[in-house]
Each structure stands twice: as structure tokens, then as C-alpha cells.
C-alpha positions in Angstrom: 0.0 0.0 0.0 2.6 2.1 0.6 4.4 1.9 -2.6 1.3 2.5 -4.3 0.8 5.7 -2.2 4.3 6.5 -3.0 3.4 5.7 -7.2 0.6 7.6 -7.4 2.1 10.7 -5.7 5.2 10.8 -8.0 2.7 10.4 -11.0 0.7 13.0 -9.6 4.3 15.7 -8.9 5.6 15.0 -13.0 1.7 15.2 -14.5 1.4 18.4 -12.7 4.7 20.1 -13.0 5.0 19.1 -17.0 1.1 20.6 -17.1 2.4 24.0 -15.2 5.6 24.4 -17.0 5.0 23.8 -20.6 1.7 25.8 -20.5 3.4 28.6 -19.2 6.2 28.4 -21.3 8.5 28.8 -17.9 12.3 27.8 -18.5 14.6 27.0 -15.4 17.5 30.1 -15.3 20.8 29.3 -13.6 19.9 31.2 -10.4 17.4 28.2 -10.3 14.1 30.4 -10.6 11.8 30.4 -13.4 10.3 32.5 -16.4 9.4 32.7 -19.7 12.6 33.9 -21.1 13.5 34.3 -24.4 11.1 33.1 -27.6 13.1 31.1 -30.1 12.9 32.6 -33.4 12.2 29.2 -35.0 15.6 29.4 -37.6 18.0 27.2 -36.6 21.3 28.2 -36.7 24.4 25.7 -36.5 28.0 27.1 -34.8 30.9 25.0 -34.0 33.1 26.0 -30.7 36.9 26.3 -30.1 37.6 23.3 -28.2 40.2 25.2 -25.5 41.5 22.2 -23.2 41.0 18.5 -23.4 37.8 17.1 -21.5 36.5 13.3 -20.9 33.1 14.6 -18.5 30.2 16.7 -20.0 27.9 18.5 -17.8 24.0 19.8 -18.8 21.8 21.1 -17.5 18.7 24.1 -18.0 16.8 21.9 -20.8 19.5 21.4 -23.3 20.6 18.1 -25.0 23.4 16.6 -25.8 24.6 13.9 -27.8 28.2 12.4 -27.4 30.1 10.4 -30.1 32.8 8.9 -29.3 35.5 9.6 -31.7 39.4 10.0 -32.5 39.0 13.9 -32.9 37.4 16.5 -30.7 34.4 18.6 -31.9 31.6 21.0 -30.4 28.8 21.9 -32.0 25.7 23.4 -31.2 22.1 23.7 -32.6 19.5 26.1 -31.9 17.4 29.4 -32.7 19.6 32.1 -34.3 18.5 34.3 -31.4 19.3 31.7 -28.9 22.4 29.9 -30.0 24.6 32.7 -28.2 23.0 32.4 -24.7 24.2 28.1 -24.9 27.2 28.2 -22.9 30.4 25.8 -23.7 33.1 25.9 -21.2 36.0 24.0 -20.0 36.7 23.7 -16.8 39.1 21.0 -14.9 38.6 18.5 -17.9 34.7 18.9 -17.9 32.9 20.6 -20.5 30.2 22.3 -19.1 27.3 23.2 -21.0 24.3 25.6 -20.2 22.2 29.0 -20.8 22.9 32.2 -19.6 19.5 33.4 -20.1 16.2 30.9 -19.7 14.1 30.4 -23.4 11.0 29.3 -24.8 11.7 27.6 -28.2 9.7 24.6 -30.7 13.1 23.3 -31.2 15.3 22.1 -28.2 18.7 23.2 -28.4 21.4 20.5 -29.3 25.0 20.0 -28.8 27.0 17.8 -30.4 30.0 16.2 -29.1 33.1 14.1 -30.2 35.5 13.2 -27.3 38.1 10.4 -27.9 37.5 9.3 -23.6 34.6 10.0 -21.8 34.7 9.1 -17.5 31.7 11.3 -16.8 28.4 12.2 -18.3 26.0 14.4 -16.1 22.6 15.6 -16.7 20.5 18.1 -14.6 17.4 20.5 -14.4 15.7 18.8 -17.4 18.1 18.7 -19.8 19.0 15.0 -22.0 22.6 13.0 -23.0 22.2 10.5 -25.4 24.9 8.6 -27.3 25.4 8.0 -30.9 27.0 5.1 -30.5 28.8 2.7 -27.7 30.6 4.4 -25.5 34.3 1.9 -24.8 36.0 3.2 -21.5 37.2 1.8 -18.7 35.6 4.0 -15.9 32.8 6.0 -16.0 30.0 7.5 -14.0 26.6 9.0 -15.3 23.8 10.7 -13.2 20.6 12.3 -13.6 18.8 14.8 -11.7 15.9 17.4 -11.7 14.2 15.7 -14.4 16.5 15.0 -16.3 17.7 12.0 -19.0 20.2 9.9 -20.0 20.2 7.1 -23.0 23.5 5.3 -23.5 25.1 2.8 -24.1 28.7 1.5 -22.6 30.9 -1.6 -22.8 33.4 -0.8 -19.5 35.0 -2.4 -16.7 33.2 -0.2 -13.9 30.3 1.8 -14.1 28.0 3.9 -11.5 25.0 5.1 -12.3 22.4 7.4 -10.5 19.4 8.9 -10.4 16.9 11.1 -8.3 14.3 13.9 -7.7 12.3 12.0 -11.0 14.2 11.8 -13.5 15.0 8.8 -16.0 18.4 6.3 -17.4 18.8 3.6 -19.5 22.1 2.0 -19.7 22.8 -0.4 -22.4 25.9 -2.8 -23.3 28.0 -4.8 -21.0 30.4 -4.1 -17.8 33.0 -6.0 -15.7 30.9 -3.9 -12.4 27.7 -1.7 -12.2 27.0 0.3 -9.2 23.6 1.7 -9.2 21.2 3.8 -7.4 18.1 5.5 -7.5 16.3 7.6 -5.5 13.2 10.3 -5.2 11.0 9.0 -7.7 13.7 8.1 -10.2 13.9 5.3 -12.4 17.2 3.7 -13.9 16.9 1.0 -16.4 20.2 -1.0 -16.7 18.1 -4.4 -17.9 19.9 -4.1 -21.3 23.3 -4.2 -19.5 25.0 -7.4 -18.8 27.2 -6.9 -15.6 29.2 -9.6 -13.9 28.5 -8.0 -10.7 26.2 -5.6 -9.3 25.2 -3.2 -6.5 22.1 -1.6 -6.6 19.8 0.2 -4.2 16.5 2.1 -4.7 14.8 4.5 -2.4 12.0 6.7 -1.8 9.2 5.6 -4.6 11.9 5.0 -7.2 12.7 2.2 -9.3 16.4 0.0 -10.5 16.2 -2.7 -13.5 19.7 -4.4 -13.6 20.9 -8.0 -15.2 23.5 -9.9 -13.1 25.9 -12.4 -14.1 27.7 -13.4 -11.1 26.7 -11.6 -8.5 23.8 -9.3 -7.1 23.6 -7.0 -3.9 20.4 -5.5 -3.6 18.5 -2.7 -1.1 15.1 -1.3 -1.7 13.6 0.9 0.4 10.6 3.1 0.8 7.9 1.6 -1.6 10.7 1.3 -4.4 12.2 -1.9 -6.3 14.9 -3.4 -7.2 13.8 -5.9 -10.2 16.5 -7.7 -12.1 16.6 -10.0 -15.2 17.7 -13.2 -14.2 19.2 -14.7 -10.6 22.8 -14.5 -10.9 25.3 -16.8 -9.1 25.6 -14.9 -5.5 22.1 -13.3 -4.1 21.7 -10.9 -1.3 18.6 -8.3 -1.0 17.5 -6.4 1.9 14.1 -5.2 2.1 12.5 -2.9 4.0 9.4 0.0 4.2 7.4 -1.2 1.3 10.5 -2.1 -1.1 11.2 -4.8 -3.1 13.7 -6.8 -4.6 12.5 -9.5 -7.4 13.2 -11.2 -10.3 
């Protein structure tokens, strides 16, 4: 009963916020308050940007997406409204490209940045914005997190990989891994079912929701009316239940 409680209430939080938001027009600016900003003009325009430093993370976040290729060469680009593109931010800082708005906007079009990187450790999405990748992503480490409504599609083939979510937002994580570490939280849901780990750590809380597929191994908390759910019963079992959750196959 709880979880259902817990369901119903998150449903109730996105239905209402999405209705709110996108009838208003409102955009999240960086001072984290919202209006209806600027009005796209409807003619995209395409820019590429100097590429100052070397990076292997990307950061979003205010409603933009991005989608990461992995490649030899090193390449920004962005798409948007010609009366938006300059308020899309591009900065490196501390081998992180960090990408955002300087001003919030209202447009048909969502504005797009493209990125090559030859390594990529870190992918992080925030505030409603979206990573995708174009194609498998082949590192060693590398962590990825969504937040604020946020989104991120990939898929990887690495040795270790952590992935979270919370406060309702969404992953899916395809392609295999040596480790997965994963964890959810706040109404979030994270869908590693496509990705074949040897072993794996997950944990779910607070209404939110973890599909994984283990190999060998499987440690698994749920908490709060959320679930852990994986794909097939690995090797080595161990769940811990507790205030509505649930681990299952």
C-alpha cells in the first residue's frame, strides 16, 4: 500500500509540473528560478566552438541536449534558434565541458549540442536537460547521473560503471560491464536491464525504481515503496528489504 501511495504521488508531482511548466512556457535560469525567457525565433542556426582544453566529463543542465560520439577527434557543435544559439554556454573547466544557458528560453526546437570526445569518465545531466549517445561508449571507468528531471540514453561496454538517479528523473544504460554500481532515489527510475554486468550493487529508495541483469553476483537494497527488479538470478544473491520495497526477479 505504501508503494502504491508512493506511485501515485510521483505520478501526480511529473503530470502536474510538466502541465504547469510547458503551458506557461517557464524555463529553469541558472539562479534556479523560473520564467518565460526568451522566444526562439524558429531558424536554426548551427556554430561549431573552439575546443580550449581536453575534456573526458560533460555536464548539462537548464533543458539542453546533448549527444556524445565517441571519436578519434574532438568537436563542439551546437544547434538552436539564431536568437538563442549565443545564450548556450560551452566551457571547460578542470577537464569537464560544461554546458548551459545564460538566459532561460521558450523555443519549438530544443537546443542541441553535439560532441566528439576520444575518452569520456563522466556524463551528467541536470534540471531537465538529456545525454544520449550515438553510439557505444568503450572506456574503462565511467559514471553518469541524472537529476531534476532530467535523461540519459546510452550505451557503454566498461570495466566499472556507476549510475544514479533522483528527484524524477530517468536512465537507461545499455551494453555490458565487468561492475555496475547503481542507485536511484526520489521518484527516479534507472533501467540497466539491457546491460550485462558480472556483478552488481544496486539500491533504490524513496518511490523510485532500478532494473539491472547480473551475471555473477547481485547485492540489492530497496527501500521506501521502491524496487529493485533484475533480469535473471545471478550466481551470488543478497537483498534487503525494508518499508514497502522490493527486490524481485
Amino acid at each position: 500500500m505504501i508503494r502504491i501511495i508512493i506511485y501515485l504521488m510521483k505520478l501526480f508531482i511529473v503530470f502536474f509540473c510538466a502541465l504547469f511548466f510547458s503551458s506557461c512556457g517557464f524555463t529553469m535560469r541558472s539562479d534556479g528560478f523560473f520564467d518565460n525567457g526568451i522566444t526562439g525565433s524558429g531558424n536554426t542556426k548551427t556554430e561549431s566552438r573552439t575546443v580550449t582544453s581536453p575534456f573526458e566529463k560533460i555536464d548539462v543542465n537548464q533543458g539542453i541536449t546533448v549527444i556524445v560520439e565517441q571519436s578519434d577527434s574532438t568537436a563542439i557543435t551546437v544547434e538552436a534558434d539564431d536568437n538563442i544559439i549565443s545564450h548556450i554556454i560551452t566551457k571547460i573547466e578542470n577537464g569537464m565541458l560544461i554546458i548551459e544557458s545564460d538566459n532561460s528560453f521558450s523555443a519549438n526546437s530544443t537546443p542541441t549540442v553535439r560532441v566528439k570526445m576520444p575518452i569520456i569518465s563522466g556524463l551528467y545531466a541536470s534540471s531537465g536537460s538529456s545525454i544520449k549517445s550515438s553510439n557505444t561508449l568503450k572506456t574503462e571507468d565511467i559514471k553518469t547521473t541524472s537529476s531534476s528531471g532530467s535523461s540519459v540514453e546510452i550505451s557503454v561496454e566498461a570495466d566499472n560503471i556507476v549510475a544514479e538517479t533522483s528527484s524524477g528523473s530517468s536512465m537507461q544504460v545499455s551494453g555490458k560491464a565487468l561492475k555496475l554500481s547503481a542507485d536511484s532515489s526520489s521518484g527516479s527510475t534507472l533501467d540497466a536491464g539491457s546491460l550485462s554486468a558480472n556483478d552488481v550493487t544496486a539500491k533504490s529508495s524513496s518511490g523510485s525504481s532500478t532494473d539491472v541483469n547480473p551475471i555473477l553476483s547481485l547485492n540489492a537494497k530497496a527501500s521506501s515503496g521502491s524496487s529493485v527488479n533484475y533480469k535473471k538470478t545471478p550466481k551470488s544473491l543478497i537483498k534487503e528489504e525494508s518499508s514497502g520495497g522490493s527486490v524481485s526477479l
